[in-house]
N, CA and C atoms as a LAMMPS dump frame, in Angstrom:
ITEM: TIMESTEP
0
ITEM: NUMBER OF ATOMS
657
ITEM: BOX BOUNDS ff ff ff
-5.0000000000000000e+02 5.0000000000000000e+02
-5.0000000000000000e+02 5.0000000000000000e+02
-5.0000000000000000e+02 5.0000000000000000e+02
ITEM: ATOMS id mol type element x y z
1 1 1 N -135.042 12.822 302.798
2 1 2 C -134.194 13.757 302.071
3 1 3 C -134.563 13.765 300.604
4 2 1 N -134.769 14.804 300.037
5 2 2 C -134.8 15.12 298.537
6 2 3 C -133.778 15.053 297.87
7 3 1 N -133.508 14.207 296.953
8 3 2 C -132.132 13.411 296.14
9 3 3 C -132.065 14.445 294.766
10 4 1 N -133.497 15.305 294.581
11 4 2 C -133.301 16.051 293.291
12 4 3 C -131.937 16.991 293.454
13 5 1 N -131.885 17.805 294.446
14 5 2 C -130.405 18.585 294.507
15 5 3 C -129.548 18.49 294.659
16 6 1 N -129.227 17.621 294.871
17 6 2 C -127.893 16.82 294.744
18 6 3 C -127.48 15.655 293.793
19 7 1 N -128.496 15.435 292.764
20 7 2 C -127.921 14.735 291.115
21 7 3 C -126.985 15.624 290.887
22 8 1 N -125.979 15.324 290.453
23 8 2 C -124.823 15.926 289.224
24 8 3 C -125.041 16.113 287.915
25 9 1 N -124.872 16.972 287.298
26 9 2 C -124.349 16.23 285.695
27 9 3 C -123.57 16.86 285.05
28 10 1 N -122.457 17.398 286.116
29 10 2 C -121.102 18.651 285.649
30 10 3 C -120.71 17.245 284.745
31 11 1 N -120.177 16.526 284.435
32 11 2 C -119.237 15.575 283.459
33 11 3 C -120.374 14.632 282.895
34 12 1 N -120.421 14.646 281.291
35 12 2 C -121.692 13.722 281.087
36 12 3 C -120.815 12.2 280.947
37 13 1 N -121.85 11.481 280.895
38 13 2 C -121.952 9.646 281.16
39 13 3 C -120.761 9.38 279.896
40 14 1 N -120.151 8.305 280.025
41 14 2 C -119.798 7.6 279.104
42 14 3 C -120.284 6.931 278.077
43 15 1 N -120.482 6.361 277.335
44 15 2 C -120.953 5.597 276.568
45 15 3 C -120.253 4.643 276.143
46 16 1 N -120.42 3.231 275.336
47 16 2 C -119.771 1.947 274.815
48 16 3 C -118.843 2.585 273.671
49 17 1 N -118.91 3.987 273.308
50 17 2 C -117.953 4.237 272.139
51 17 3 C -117.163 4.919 272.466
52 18 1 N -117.025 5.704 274.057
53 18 2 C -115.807 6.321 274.909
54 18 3 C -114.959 5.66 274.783
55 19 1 N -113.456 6.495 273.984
56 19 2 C -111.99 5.62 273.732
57 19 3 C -111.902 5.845 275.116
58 20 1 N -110.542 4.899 275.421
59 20 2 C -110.283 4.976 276.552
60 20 3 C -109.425 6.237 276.924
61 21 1 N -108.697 6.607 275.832
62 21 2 C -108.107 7.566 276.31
63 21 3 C -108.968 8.877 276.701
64 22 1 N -109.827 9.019 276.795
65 22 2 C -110.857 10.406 276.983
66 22 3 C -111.702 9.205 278.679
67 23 1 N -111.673 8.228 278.805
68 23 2 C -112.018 8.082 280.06
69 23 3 C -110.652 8.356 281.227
70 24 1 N -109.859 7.678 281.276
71 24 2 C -108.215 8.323 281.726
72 24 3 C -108.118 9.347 281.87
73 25 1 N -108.556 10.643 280.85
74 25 2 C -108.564 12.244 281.123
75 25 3 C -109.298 12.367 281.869
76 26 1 N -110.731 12.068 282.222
77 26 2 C -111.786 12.281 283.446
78 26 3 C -110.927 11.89 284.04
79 27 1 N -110.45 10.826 284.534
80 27 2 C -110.16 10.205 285.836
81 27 3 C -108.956 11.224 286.587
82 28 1 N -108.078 12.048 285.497
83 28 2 C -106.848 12.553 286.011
84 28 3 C -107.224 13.991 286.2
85 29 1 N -108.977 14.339 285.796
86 29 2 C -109.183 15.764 286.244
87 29 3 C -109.94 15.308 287.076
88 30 1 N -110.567 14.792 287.731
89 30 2 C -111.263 14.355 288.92
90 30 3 C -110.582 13.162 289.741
91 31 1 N -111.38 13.468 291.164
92 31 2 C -110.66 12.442 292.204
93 31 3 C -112.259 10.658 291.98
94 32 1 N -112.94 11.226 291.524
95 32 2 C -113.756 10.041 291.6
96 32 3 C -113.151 8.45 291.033
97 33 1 N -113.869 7.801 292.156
98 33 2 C -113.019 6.241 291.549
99 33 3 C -114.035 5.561 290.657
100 34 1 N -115.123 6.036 290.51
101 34 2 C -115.763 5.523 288.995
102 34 3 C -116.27 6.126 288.792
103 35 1 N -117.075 6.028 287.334
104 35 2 C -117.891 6.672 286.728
105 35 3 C -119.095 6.095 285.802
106 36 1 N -119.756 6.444 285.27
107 36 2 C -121.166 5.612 284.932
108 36 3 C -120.946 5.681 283.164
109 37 1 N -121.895 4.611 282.915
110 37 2 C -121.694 4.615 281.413
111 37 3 C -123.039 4.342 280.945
112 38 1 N -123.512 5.165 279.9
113 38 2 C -124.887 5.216 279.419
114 38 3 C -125.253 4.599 278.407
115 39 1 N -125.835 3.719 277.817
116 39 2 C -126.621 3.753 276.439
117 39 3 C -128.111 3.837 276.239
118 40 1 N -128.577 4.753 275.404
119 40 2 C -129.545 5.353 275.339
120 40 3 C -130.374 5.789 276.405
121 41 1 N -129.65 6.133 277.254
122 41 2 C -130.609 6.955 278.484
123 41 3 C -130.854 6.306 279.75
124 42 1 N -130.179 4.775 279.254
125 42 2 C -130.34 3.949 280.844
126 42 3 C -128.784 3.711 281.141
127 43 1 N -129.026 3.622 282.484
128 43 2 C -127.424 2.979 282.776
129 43 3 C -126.692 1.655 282.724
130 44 1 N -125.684 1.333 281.872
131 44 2 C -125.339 0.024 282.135
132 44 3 C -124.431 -0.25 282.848
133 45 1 N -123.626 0.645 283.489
134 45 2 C -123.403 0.287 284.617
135 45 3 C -121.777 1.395 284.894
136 46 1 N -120.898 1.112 285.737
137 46 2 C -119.592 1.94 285.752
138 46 3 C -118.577 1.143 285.597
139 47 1 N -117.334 2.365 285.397
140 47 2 C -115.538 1.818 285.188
141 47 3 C -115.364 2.507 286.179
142 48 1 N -114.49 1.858 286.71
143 48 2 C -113.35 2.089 288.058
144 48 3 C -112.101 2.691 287.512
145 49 1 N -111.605 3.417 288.254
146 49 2 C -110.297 4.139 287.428
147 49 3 C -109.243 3.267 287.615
148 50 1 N -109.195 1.925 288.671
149 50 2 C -108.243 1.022 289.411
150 50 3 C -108.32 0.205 287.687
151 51 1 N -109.238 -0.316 287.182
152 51 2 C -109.561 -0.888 286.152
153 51 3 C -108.983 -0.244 284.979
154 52 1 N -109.961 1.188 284.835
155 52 2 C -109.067 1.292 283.526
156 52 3 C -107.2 1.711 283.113
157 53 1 N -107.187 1.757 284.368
158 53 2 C -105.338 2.321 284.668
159 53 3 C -104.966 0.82 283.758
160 54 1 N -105.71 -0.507 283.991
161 54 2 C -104.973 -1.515 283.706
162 54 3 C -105.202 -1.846 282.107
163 55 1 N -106.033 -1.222 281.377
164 55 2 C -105.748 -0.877 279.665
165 55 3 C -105.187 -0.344 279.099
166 56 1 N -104.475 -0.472 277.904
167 56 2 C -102.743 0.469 277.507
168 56 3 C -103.265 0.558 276.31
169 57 1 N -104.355 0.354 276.048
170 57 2 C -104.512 0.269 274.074
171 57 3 C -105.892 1.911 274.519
172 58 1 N -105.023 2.66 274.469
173 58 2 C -106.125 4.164 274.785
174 58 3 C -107.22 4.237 273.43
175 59 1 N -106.479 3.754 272.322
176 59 2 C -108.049 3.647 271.317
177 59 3 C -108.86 2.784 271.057
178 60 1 N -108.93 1.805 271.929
179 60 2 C -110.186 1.04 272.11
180 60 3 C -111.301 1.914 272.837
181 61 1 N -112.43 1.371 272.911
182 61 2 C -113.227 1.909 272.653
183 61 3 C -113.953 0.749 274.249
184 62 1 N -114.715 1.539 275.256
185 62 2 C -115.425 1.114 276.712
186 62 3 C -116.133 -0.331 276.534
187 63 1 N -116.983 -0.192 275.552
188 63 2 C -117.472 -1.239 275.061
189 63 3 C -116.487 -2.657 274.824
190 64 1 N -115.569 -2.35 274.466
191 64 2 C -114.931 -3.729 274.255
192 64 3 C -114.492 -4.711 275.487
193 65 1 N -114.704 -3.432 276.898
194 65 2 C -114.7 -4.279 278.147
195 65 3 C -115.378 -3.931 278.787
196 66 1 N -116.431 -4.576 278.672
197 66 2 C -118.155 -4.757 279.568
198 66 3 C -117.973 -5.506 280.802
199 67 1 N -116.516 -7.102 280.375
200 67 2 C -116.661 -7.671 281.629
201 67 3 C -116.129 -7.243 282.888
202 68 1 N -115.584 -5.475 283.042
203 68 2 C -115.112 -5.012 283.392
204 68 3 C -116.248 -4.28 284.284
205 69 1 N -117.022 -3.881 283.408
206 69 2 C -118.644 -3.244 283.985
207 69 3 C -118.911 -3.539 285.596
208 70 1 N -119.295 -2.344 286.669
209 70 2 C -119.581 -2.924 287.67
210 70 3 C -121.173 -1.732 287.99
211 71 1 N -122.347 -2.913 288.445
212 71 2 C -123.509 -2.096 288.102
213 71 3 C -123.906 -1.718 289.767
214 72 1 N -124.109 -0.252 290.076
215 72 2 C -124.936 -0.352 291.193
216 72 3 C -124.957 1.144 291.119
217 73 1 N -126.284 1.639 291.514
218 73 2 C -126.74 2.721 291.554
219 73 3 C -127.94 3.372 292.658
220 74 1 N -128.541 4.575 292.924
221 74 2 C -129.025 4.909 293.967
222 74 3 C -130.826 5.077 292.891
223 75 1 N -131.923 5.155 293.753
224 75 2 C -132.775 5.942 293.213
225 75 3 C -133.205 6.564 293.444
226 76 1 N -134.055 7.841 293.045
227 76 2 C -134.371 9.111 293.437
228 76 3 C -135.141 9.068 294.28
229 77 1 N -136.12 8.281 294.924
230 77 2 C -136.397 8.144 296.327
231 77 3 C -135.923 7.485 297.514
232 78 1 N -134.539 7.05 297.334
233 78 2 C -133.465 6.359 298.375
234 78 3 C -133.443 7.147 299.62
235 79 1 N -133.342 7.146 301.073
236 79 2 C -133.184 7.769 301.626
237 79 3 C -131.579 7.78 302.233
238 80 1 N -131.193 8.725 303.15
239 80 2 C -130.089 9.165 302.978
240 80 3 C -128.905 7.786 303.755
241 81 1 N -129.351 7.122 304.627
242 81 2 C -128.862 5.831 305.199
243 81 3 C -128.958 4.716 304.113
244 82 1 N -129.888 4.719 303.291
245 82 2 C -129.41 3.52 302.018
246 82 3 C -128.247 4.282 301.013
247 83 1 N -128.072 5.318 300.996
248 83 2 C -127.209 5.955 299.917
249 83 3 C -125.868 5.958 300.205
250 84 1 N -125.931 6.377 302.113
251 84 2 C -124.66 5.856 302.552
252 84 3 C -124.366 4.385 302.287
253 85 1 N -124.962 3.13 302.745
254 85 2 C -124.785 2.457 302.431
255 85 3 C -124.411 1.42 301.212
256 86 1 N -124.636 2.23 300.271
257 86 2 C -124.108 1.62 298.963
258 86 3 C -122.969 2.498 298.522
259 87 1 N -122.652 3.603 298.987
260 87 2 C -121.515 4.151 298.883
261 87 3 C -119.814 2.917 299.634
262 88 1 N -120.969 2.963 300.796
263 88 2 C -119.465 1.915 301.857
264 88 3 C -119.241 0.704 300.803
265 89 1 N -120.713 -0.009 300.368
266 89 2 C -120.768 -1.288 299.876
267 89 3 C -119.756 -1.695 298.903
268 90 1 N -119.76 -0.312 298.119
269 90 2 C -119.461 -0.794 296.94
270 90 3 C -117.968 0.362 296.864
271 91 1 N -117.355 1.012 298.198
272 91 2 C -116.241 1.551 297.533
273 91 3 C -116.14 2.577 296.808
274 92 1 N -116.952 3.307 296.735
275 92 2 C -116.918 4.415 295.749
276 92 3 C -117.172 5.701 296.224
277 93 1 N -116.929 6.728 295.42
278 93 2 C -117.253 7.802 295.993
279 93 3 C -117.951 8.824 294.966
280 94 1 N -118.453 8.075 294.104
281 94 2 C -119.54 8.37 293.335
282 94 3 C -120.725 7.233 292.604
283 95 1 N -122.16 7.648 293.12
284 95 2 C -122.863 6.829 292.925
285 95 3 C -123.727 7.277 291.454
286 96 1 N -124.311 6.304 290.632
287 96 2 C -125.336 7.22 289.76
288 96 3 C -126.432 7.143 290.118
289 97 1 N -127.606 7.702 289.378
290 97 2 C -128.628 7.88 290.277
291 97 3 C -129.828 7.744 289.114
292 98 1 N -131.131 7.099 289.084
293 98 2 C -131.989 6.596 287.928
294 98 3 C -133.572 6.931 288.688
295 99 1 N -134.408 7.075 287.836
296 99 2 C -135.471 7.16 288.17
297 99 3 C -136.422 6.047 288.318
298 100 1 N -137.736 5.978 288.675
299 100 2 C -138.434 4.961 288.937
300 100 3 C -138.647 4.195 287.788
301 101 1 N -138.133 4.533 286.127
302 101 2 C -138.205 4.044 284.937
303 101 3 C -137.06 3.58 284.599
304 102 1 N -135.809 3.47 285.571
305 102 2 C -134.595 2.933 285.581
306 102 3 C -133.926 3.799 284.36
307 103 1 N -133.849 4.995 284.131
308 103 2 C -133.559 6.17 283.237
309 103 3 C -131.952 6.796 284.427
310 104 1 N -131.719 7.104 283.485
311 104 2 C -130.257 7.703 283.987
312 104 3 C -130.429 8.913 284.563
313 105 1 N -130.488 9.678 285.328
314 105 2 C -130.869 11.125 286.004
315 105 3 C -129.231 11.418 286.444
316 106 1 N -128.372 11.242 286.455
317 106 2 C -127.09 11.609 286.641
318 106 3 C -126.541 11.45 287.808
319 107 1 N -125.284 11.876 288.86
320 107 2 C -124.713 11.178 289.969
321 107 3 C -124.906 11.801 291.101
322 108 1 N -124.375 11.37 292.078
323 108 2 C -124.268 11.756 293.304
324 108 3 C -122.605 11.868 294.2
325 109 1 N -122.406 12.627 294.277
326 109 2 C -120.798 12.608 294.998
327 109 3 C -120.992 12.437 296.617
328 110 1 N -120.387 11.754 296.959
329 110 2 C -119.958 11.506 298.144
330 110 3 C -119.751 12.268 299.405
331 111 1 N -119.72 13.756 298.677
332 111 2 C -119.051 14.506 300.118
333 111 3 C -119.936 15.144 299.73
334 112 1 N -120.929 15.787 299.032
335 112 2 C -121.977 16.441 299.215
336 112 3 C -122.616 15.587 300.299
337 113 1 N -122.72 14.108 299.98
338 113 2 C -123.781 13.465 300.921
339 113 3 C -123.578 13.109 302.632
340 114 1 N -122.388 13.371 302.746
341 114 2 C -121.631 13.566 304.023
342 114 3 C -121.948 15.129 304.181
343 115 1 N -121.738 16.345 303.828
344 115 2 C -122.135 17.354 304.147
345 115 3 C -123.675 17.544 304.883
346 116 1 N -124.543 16.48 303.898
347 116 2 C -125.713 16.539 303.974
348 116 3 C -126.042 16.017 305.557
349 117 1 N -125.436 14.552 305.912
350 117 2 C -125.227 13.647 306.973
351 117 3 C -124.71 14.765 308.257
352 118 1 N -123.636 15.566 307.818
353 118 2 C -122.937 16.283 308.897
354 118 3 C -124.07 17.496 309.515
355 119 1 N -124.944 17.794 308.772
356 119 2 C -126.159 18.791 309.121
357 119 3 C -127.206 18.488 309.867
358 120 1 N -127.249 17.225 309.587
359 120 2 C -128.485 16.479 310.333
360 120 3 C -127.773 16.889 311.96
361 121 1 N -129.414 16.576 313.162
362 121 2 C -129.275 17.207 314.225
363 121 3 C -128.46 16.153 314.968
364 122 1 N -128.101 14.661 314.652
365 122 2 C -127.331 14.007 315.255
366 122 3 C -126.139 14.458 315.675
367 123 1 N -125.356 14.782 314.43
368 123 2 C -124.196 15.533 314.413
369 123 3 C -123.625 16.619 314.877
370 124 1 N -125.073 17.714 313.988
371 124 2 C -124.599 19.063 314.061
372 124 3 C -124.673 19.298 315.371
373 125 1 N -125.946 18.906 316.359
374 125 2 C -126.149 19.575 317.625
375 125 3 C -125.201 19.268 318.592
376 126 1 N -125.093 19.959 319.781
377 126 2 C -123.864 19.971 320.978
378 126 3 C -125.196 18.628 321.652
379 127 1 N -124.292 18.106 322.184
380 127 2 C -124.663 16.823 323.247
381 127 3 C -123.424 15.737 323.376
382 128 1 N -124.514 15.179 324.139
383 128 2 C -123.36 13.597 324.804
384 128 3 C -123.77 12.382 323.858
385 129 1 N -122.613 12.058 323.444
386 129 2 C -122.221 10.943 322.766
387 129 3 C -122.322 9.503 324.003
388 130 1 N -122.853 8.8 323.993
389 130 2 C -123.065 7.732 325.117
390 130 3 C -123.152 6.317 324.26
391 131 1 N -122.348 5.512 324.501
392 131 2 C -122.207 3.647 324.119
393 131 3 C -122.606 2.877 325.203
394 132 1 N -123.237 1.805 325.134
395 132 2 C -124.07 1.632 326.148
396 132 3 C -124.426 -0.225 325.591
397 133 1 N -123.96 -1.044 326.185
398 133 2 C -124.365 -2.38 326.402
399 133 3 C -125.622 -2.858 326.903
400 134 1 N -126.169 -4.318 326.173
401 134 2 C -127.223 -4.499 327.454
402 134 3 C -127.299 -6.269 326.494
403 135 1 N -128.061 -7.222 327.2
404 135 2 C -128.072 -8.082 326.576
405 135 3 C -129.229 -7.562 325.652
406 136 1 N -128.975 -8.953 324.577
407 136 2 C -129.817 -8.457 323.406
408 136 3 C -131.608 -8.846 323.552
409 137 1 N -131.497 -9.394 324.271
410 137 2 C -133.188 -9.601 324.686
411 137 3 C -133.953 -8.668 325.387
412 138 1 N -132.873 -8.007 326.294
413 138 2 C -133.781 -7.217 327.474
414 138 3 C -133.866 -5.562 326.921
415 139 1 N -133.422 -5.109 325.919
416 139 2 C -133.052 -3.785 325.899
417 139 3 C -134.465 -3.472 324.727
418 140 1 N -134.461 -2.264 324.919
419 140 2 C -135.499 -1.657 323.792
420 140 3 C -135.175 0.236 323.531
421 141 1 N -135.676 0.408 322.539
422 141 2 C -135.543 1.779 322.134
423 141 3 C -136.678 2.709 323.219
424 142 1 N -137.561 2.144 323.39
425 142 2 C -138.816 3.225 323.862
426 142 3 C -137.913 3.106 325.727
427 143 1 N -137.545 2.097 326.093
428 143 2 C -136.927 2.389 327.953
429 143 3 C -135.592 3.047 327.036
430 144 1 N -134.979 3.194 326.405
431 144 2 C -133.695 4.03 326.437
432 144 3 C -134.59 5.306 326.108
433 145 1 N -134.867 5.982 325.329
434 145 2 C -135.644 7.457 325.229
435 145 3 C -136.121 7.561 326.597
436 146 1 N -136.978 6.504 327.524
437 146 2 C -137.627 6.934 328.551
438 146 3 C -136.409 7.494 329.645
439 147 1 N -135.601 6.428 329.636
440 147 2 C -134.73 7.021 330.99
441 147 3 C -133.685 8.601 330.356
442 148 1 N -133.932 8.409 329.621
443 148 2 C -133.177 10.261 328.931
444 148 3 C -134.378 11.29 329.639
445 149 1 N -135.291 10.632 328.905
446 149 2 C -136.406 11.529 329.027
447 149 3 C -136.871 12.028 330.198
448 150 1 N -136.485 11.12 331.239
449 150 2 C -137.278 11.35 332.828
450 150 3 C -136.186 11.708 333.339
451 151 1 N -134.989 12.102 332.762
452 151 2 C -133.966 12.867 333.391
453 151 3 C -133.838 13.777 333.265
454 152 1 N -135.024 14.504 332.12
455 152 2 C -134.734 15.861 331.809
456 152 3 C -133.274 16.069 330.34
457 153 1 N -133.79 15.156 329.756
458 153 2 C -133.29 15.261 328.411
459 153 3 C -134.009 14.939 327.355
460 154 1 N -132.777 15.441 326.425
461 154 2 C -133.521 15.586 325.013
462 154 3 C -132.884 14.447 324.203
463 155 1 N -133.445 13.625 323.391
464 155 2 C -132.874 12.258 322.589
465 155 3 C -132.401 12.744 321.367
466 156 1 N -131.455 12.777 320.948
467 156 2 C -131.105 13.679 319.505
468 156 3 C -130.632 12.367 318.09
469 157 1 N -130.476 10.787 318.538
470 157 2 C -130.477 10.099 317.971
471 157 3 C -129.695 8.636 318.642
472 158 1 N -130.418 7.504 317.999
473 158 2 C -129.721 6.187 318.57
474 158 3 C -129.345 5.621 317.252
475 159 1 N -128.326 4.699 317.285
476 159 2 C -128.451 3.428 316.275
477 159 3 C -127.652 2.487 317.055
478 160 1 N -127.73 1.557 316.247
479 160 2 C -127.168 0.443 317.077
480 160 3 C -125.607 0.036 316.277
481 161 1 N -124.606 -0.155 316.545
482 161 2 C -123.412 -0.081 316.371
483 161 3 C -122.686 -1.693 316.198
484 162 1 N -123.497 -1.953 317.325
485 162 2 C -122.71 -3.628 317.261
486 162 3 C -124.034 -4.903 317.596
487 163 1 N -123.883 -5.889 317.073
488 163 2 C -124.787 -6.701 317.676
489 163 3 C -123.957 -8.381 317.254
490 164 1 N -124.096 -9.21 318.526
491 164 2 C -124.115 -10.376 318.395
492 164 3 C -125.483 -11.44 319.299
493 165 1 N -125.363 -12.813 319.234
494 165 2 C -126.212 -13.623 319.575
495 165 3 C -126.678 -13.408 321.624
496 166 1 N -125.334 -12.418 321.859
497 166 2 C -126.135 -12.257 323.163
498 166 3 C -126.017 -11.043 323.805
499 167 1 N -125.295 -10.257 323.076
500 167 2 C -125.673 -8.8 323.633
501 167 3 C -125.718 -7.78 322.262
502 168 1 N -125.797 -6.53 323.066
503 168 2 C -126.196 -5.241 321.397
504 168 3 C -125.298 -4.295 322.186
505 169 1 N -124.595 -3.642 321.404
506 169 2 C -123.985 -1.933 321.411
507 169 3 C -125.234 -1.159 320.759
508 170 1 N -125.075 -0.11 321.382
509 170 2 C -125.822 1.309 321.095
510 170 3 C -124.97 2.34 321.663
511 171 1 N -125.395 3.293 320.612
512 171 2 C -124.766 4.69 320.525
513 171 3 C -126.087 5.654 320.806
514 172 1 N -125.887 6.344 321.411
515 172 2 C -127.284 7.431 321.787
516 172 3 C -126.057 8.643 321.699
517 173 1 N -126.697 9.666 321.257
518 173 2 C -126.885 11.188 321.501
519 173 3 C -127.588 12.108 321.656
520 174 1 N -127.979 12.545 323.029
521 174 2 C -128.531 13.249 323.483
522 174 3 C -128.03 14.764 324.565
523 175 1 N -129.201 15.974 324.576
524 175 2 C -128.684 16.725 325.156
525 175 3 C -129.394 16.707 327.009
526 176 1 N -128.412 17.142 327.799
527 176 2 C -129.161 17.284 329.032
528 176 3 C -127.941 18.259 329.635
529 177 1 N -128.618 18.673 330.686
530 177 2 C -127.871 19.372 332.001
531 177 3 C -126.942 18.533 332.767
532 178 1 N -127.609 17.306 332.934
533 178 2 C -126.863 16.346 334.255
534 178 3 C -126.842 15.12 333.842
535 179 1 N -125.836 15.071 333.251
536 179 2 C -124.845 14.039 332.471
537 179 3 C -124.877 12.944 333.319
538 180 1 N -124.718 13.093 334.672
539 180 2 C -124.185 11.801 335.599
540 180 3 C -125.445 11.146 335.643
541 181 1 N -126.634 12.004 336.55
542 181 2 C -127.62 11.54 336.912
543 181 3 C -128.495 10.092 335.55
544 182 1 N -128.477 10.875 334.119
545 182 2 C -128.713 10.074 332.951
546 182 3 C -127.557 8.727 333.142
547 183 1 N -126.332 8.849 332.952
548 183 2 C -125.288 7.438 332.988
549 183 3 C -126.185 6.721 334.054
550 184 1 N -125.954 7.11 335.307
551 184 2 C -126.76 6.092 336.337
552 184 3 C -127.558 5.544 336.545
553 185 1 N -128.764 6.648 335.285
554 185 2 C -130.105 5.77 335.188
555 185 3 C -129.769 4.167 334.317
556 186 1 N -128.546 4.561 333.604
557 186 2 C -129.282 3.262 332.512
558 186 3 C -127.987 2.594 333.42
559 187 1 N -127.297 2.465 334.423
560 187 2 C -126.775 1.684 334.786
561 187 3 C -127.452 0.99 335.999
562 188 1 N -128.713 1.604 336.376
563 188 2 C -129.715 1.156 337.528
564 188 3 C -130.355 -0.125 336.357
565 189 1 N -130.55 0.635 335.297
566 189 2 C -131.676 -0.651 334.541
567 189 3 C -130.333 -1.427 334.042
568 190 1 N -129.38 -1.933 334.594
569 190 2 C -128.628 -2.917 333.884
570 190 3 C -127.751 -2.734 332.578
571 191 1 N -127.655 -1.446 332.097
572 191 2 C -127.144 -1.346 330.952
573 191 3 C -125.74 -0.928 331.141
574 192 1 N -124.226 -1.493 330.823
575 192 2 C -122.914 -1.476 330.928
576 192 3 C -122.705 -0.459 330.05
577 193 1 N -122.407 0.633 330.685
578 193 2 C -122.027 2.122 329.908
579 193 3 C -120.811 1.893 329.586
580 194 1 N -119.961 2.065 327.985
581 194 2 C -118.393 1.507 326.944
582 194 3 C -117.972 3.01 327.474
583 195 1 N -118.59 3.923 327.149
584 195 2 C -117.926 5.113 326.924
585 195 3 C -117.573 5.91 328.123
586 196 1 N -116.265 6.728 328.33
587 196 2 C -115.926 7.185 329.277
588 196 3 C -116.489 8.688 329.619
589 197 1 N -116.86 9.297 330.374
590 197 2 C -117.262 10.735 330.567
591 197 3 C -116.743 11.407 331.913
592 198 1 N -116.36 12.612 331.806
593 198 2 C -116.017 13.292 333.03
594 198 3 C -117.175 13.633 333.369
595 199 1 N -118.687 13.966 333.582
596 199 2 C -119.55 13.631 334.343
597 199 3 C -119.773 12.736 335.351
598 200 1 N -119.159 11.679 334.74
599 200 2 C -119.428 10.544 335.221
600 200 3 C -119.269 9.963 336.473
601 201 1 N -119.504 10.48 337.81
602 201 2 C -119.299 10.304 338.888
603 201 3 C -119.191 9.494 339.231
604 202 1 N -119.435 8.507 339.227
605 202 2 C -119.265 6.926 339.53
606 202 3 C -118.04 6.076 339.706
607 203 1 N -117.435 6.712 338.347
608 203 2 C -116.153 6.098 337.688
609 203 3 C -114.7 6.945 338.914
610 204 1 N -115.755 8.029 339.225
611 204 2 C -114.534 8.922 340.284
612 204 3 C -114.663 8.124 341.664
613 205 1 N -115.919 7.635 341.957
614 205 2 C -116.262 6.935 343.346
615 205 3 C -115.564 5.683 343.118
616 206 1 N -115.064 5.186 342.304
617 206 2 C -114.314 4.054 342.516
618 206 3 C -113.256 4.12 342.367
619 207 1 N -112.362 5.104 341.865
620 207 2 C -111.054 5.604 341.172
621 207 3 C -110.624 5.987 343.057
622 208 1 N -111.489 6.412 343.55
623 208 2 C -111.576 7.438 345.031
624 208 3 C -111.421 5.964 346.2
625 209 1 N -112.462 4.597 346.005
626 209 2 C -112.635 3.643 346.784
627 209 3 C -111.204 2.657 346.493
628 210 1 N -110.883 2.527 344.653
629 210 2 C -109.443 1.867 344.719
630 210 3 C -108.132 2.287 345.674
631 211 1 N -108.039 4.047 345.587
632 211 2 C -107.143 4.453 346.123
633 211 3 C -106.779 4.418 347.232
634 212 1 N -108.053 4.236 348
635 212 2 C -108.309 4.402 349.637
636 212 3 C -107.857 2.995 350.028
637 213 1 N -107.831 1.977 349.025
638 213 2 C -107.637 0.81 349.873
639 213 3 C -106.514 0.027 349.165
640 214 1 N -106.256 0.778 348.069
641 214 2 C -104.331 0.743 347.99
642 214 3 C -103.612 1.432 349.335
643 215 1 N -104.274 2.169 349.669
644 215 2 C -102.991 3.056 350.708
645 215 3 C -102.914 2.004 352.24
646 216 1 N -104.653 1.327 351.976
647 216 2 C -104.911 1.164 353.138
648 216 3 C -103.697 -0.493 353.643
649 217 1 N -103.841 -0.904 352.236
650 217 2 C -103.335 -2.347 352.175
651 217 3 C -101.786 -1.993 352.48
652 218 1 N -100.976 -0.706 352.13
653 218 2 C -99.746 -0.329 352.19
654 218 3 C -99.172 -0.039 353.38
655 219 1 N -100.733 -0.284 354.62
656 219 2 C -99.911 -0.01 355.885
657 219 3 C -99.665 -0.974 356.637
């Protein structure tokens, strides 16, 4: 993803000589929970609005609380999964953004970058959402694409969701015709399907085998 169109610089940077009372006015015309503060063209880092709510002397001046300073920023070749990720990391819903000379290039908002996320074909496209267990030794990415694939589907994205010392969650989304036939493949290779589907024939063959032998036990 190209990070150039989506820098900001509708509100410019702060600086160490921003009274506080003119940071407080940003904060109460915008929803962002921080904002970045500049000196001479690099960033030293942001104020949190949780933070400055807790200063009452509005003519002091940013600088006088540095130990307040919290530093983290994106760079213009970040791709779009590290950007999310320092967004979650750090709580915010605005990141700044610097060049390979650690120069200030201005911010990034949050819901542009979710807009951006929501476009991608994971999302945007129609398919099946599928969670899918397996221990953590035996499973691989290239046999999950394969058994989609030899079912006559299309792989539209995996990641992995959960992992401990002896098994892994995965999330796949993919498109196909025959929903069931795909569940069954990866339950032939051992893999414990989480997620529920009305395709899912299987789950009816036993819903169908419980019932038959509730009635049967009732006579």
């Amino acid at each position: 993803m190209e990070m150039t169109p989506y820098i900001l610089k509708e509100f410019k940077a702060f600086t160490t000589h921003t009274k506080i009372a003119e940071v407080k006015l940003l904060f109460n015309e915008t929803t962002y929970s921080h904002f970045p503060i500049v000196e001479g063209g690099f960033l030293l880092g942001l104020i949190s609005e949780i933070d400055i709510r807790g200063i009452f002397d509005d003519e002091k001046e940013l600088g006088d609380f540095q130990y307040l300073f919290q530093l983290f920023c994106v760079e213009e070749n970040n791709n779009l999964l590290e950007i999310l990720k320092i967004f979650a990391a750090n709580e915010s819903n605005l990141i700044p953004a610097i060049n390979d000379k650690k120069a200030y290039l201005g911010y990034c908002d949050l819901i542009d970058i979710l807009h951006v996320y929501n476009n991608t074909p994971f999302l945007k496209n129609e398919g099946t959402v599928l969670a899918i267990e397996k221990n953590v030794t035996d499973y691989s990415f290239r046999e999950i694409c394969q058994i989609v694939e030899s079912n006559n589907g299309d792989v539209l994205g995996i990641f992995i969701s959960e992992t401990n010392p002896t098994s892994i969650k995965i999330i796949i989304k993919f498109y196909a015709l025959d929903v069931n036939e795909i569940i069954q493949s990866f339950r032939r290779y051992n893999y414990k399907v989480l997620s529920k589907h009305k395709e899912d024939f299987y789950l009816e063959d036993l819903k169908e085998r419980s019932s038959y032998l509730q009635k049967y036990l009732n006579i």
